[in-house]
ZAMARGU-4260 file (C-alpha; in steps of 0.2 Angstrom, whole numbers, plus 5000, padded with zeros to 4 digits):
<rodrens>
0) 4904/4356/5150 | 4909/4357/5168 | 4922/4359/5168 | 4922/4373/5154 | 4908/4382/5163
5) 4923/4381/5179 | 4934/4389/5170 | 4924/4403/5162 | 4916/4407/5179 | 4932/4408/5187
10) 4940/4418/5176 | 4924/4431/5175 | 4924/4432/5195 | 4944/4436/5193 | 4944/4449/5181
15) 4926/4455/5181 | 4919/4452/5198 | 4931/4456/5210 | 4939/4471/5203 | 4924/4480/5204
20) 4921/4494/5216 | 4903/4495/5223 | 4892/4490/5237 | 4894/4470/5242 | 4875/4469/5236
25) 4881/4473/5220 | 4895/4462/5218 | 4886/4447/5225 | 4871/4450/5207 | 4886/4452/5198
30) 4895/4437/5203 | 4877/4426/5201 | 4875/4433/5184 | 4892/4427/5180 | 4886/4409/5188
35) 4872/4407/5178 | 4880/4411/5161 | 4895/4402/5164 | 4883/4385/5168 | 4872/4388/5155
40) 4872/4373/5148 | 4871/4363/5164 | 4854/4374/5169 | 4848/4370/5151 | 4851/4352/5155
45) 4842/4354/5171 | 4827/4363/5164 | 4824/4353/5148 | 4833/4338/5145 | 4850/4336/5137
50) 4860/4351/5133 | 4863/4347/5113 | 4843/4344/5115 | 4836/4357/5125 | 4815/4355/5126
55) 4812/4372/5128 | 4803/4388/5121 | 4812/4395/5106 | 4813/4412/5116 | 4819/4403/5133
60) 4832/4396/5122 | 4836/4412/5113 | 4837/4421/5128 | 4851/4408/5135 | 4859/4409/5119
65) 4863/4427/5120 | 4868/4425/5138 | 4880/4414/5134 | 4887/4422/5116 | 4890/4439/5126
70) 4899/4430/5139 | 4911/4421/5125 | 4914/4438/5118 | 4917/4447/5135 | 4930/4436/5138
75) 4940/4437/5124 | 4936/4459/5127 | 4944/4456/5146 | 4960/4445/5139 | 4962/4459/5126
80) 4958/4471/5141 | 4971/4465/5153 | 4983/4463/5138 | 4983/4482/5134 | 4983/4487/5152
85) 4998/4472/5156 | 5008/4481/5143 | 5006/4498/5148 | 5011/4492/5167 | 5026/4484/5161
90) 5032/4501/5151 | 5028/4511/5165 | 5039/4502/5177 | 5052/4499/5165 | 5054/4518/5161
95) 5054/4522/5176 | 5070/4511/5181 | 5077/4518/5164 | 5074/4536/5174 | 5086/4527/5189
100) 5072/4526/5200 | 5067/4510/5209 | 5057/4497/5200 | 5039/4495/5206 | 5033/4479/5205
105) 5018/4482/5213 | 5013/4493/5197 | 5012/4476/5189 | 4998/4473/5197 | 4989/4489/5202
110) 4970/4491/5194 | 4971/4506/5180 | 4958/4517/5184 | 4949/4518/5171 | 4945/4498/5172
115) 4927/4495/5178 | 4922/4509/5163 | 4932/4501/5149 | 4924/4484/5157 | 4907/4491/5157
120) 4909/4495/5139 | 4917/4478/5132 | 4901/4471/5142 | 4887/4482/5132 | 4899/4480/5118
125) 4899/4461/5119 | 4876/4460/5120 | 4876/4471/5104 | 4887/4459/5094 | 4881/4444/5100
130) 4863/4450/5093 | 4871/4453/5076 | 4880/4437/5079 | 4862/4426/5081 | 4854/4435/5068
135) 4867/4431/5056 | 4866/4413/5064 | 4847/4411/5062 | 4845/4418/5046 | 4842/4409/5030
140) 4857/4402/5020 | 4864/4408/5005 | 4869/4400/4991 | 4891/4396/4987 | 4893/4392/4971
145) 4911/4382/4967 | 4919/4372/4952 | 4927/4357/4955 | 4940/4351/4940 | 4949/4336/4937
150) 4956/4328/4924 | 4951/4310/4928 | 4933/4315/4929 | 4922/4303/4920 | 4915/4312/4903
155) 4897/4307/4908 | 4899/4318/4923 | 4905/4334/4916 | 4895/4347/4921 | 4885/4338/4932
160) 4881/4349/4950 | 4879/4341/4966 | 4871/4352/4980 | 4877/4350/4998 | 4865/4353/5014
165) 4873/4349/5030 | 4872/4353/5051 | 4851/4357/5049 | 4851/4355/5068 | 4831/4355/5068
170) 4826/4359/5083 | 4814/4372/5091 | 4823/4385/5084 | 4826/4376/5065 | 4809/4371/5064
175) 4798/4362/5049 | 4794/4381/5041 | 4812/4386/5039 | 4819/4367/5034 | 4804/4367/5021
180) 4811/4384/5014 | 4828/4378/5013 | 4820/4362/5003 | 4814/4373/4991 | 4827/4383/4988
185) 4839/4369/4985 | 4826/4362/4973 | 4827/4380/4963 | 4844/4376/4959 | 4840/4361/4949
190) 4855/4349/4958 | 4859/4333/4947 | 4863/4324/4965 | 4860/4332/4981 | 4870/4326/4997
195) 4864/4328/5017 | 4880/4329/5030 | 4875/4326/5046 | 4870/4333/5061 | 4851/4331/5055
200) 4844/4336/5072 | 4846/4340/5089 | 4831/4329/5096 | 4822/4315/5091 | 4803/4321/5097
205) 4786/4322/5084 | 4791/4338/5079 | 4810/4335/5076 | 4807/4321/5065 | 4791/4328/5056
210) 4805/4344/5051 | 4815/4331/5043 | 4802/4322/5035 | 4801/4338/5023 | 4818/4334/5016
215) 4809/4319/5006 | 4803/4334/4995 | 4823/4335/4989 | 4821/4334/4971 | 4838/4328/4961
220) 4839/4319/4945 | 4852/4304/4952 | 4847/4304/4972 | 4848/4311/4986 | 4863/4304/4997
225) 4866/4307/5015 | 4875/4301/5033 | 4879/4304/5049 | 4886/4315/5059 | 4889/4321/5077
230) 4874/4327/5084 | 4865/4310/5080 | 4872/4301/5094 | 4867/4313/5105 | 4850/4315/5101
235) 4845/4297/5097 | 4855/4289/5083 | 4843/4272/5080 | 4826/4283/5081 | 4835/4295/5066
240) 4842/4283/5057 | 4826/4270/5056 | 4817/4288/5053 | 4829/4291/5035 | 4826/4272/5031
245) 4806/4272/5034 | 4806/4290/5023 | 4816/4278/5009 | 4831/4290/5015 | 4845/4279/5019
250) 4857/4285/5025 | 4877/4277/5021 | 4886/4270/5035 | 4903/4262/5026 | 4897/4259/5010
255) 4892/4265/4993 | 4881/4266/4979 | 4884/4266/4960 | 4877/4279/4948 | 4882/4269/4933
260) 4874/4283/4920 | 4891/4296/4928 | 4902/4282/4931 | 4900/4292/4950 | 4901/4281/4966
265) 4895/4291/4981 | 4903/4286/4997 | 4899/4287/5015 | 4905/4284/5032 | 4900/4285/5046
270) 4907/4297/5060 | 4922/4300/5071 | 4913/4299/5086 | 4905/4281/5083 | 4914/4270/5093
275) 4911/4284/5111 | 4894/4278/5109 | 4894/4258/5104 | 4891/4263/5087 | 4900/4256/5070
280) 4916/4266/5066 | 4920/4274/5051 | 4928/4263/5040 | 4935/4272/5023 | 4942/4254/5016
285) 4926/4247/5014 | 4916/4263/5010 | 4928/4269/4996 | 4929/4248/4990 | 4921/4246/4971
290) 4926/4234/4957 | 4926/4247/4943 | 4944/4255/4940 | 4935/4270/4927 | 4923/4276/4943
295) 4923/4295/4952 | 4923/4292/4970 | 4916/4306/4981 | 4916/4302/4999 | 4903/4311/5011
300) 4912/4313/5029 | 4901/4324/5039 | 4919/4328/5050 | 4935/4334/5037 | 4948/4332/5052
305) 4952/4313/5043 | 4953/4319/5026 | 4970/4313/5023 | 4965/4294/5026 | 4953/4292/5011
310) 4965/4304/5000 | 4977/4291/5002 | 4965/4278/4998 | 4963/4284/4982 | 4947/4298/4984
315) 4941/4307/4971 | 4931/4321/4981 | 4928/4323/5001 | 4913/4335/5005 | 4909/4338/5024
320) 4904/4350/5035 | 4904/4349/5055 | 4913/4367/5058 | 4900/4377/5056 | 4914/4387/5045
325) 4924/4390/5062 | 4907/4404/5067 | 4918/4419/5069 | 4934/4427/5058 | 4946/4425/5071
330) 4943/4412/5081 | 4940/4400/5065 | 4957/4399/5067 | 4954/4390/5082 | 4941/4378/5073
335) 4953/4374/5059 | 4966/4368/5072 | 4955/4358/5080 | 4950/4350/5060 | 4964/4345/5055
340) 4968/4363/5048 | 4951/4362/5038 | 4938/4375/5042 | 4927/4380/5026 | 4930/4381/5008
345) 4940/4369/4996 | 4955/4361/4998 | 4968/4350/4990 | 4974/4334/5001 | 4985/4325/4990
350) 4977/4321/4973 | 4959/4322/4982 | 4948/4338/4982 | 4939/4345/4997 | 4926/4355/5000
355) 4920/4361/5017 | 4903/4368/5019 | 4902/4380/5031 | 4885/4372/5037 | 4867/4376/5032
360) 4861/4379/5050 | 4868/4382/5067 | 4866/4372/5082 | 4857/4380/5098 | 4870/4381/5109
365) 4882/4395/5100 | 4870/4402/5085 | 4883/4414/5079 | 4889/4418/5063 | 4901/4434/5064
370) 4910/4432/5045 | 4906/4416/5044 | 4888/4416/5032 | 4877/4400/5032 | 4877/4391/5015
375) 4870/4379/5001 | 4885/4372/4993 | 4883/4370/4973 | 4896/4361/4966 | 4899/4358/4946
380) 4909/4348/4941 | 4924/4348/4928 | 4935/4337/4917
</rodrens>
């Protein structure tokens, strides 16, 4: 983090800072301001604990939030900026040596002056989205419905829904009150299995763990299924996981379990980012291993960047989340890349089917949800 907040408050004192034209008093606020958002995250640290984790009042944490968001969308405003105004340099200059006159280099770099004013505006600009951004983040998910068909689907499971809840990351923000609600409106949908992806919580105090403890009030007919993901070795994977065992919530790390009346094996693993932190490794062999050959298999992967390894292992269904849906239209592109080209929504990877939530909550850090809507996942399924 860093060495991103480096980067960004380099890049704001270069294009933001130091072109403007005011008294040195000015410039100095403006190039703290910049400081402070850039290192966000390290000044969160500093105040209250670990950055994925901050201890802080919900509005504190808001507050950085929206800091932070504006800044990310200012930026991509000033490369878009300095684009345009590159572009129009380079036309100027080169129709002016179509006219035979010399050609100005210096033009090239010259300020436009109309910059500071079309910077002030992608600045306000960028505040107003990211408030539309975070309330779309914060709010309550909705409900995506999908149908997944296969041939080889056991007769005993047609029909049979599955609801998907993943990335809660309780914390101040995602509290007890809005988990409870999101319980009960999966429970309205009446899900045969329900299936939790990860990324639980973002802090292991009292009042993280008493959120999750409303999750025991998941109603489903065959089980309620979970694992790992992420954000649970930041925040204290032993004290979680002991937390799911002592709710009779266990979560699957590298195995399976039989639901003989749907011929269904649900399947988990643990996540990508184990082994960084002493932790068991996913290992797809042995959470996919079974002795029946007339058994659906449906892996839960809170991660869908190693989707192709339990395709070819012989996977039925993959469901995950960790995206978050890529956050914003345009820059999910970037997420997706990052995912093994997998951002939200289904997929087919080989003979397996995949489906991507785009995550139930957000996480802290970037709350913003620009085209990207929150979800509950309701899969049926299909011969």
């Amino acid at each position: 983090m860093i060495f991103i907040g480096i980067v960004v408050f380099a890049f704001l004192l270069w294009r933001a800072v130091l072109p403007l034209k005011c008294r040195p008093a000015l410039k100095t606020a403006a190039g703290a301001a910049a400081f402070l958002a850039a290192f966000k995250f390290k000044i969160v640290q500093l105040l209250g604990g670990h950055y994925f984790a901050p201890d802080l009042p919900p509005g504190v944490i808001l507050f950085s939030a929206w800091i932070f968001v504006t800044v990310f969308i200012f930026m991509f405003l000033l490369i878009i900026t300095d684009t345009f105004f590159l572009g129009l340099a380079c036309g100027e200059a080169l129709y002016g040596t179509y006219r035979r006159k010399k050609f100005d280099g210096k033009a090239l770099l010259r300020q436009h002056p109309l910059l500071n004013k079309v910077h002030a505006a992608e600045l306000i600009t960028a505040g107003i989205v990211a408030v539309f951004g975070m309330g779309c983040g914060l709010s309550l998910p909705g409900v995506r419905y999908v149908t997944v068909s296969s041939p080889t689907l056991p007769r005993e499971a047609e029909g049979k829904t599955i609801a998907v809840l993943t990335d809660l990351h309780v914390d101040n923000l995602n509290n007890k009150e809005k988990i409870s609600k999101i319980v009960a409106m999966t429970n309205a949908l009446s899900p045969d299995i329900v299936c939790l992806l990860g990324d639980f919580s973002d802090g292991v105090k009292k009042q993280h763990l008493d959120a999750l403890t409303a999750l025991t009030k998941l109603r489903a007919r065959y089980g309620v299924y979970g694992v790992v993901g992420n954000h649970e070795y930041y925040s204290g994977y032993k004290i979680l996981t002991d937390h799911f065992a002592a709710l009779g919530m266990p979560l699957l790390a590298n195995e399976n379990r039989l639901i003989p009346e749907l011929k269904l094996r649900i399947c988990g693993v643990t996540d990508q980012y184990a082994a960084k932190f002493g932790e068991l490794p996913p290992d797809f062999e042995k959470a996919l291993a079974c002795p029946e050959k007339d058994v659906w298999r449906i892996l839960l992967c809170h991660g869908p960047k190693t989707a192709r390894i339990p395709a070819a292992l012989g996977a039925d269904l993959q469901l995950s989340g960790h995206t978050h849906g890529g956050m914003v239209l345009g820059f999910d592109r970037v997420v997706a890349a990052a995912n093994g080209g997998f951002v939200r929504g289904s997929y087919k990877v080989g003979k397996m089917h995949l489906e991507v939530s785009a995550g139930t909550c957000m996480w802290n850090g970037f709350p913003v949800r620009i085209g990207c809507p929150s979800e509950i996942l309701l899969i049926t399924l299909r011969r």
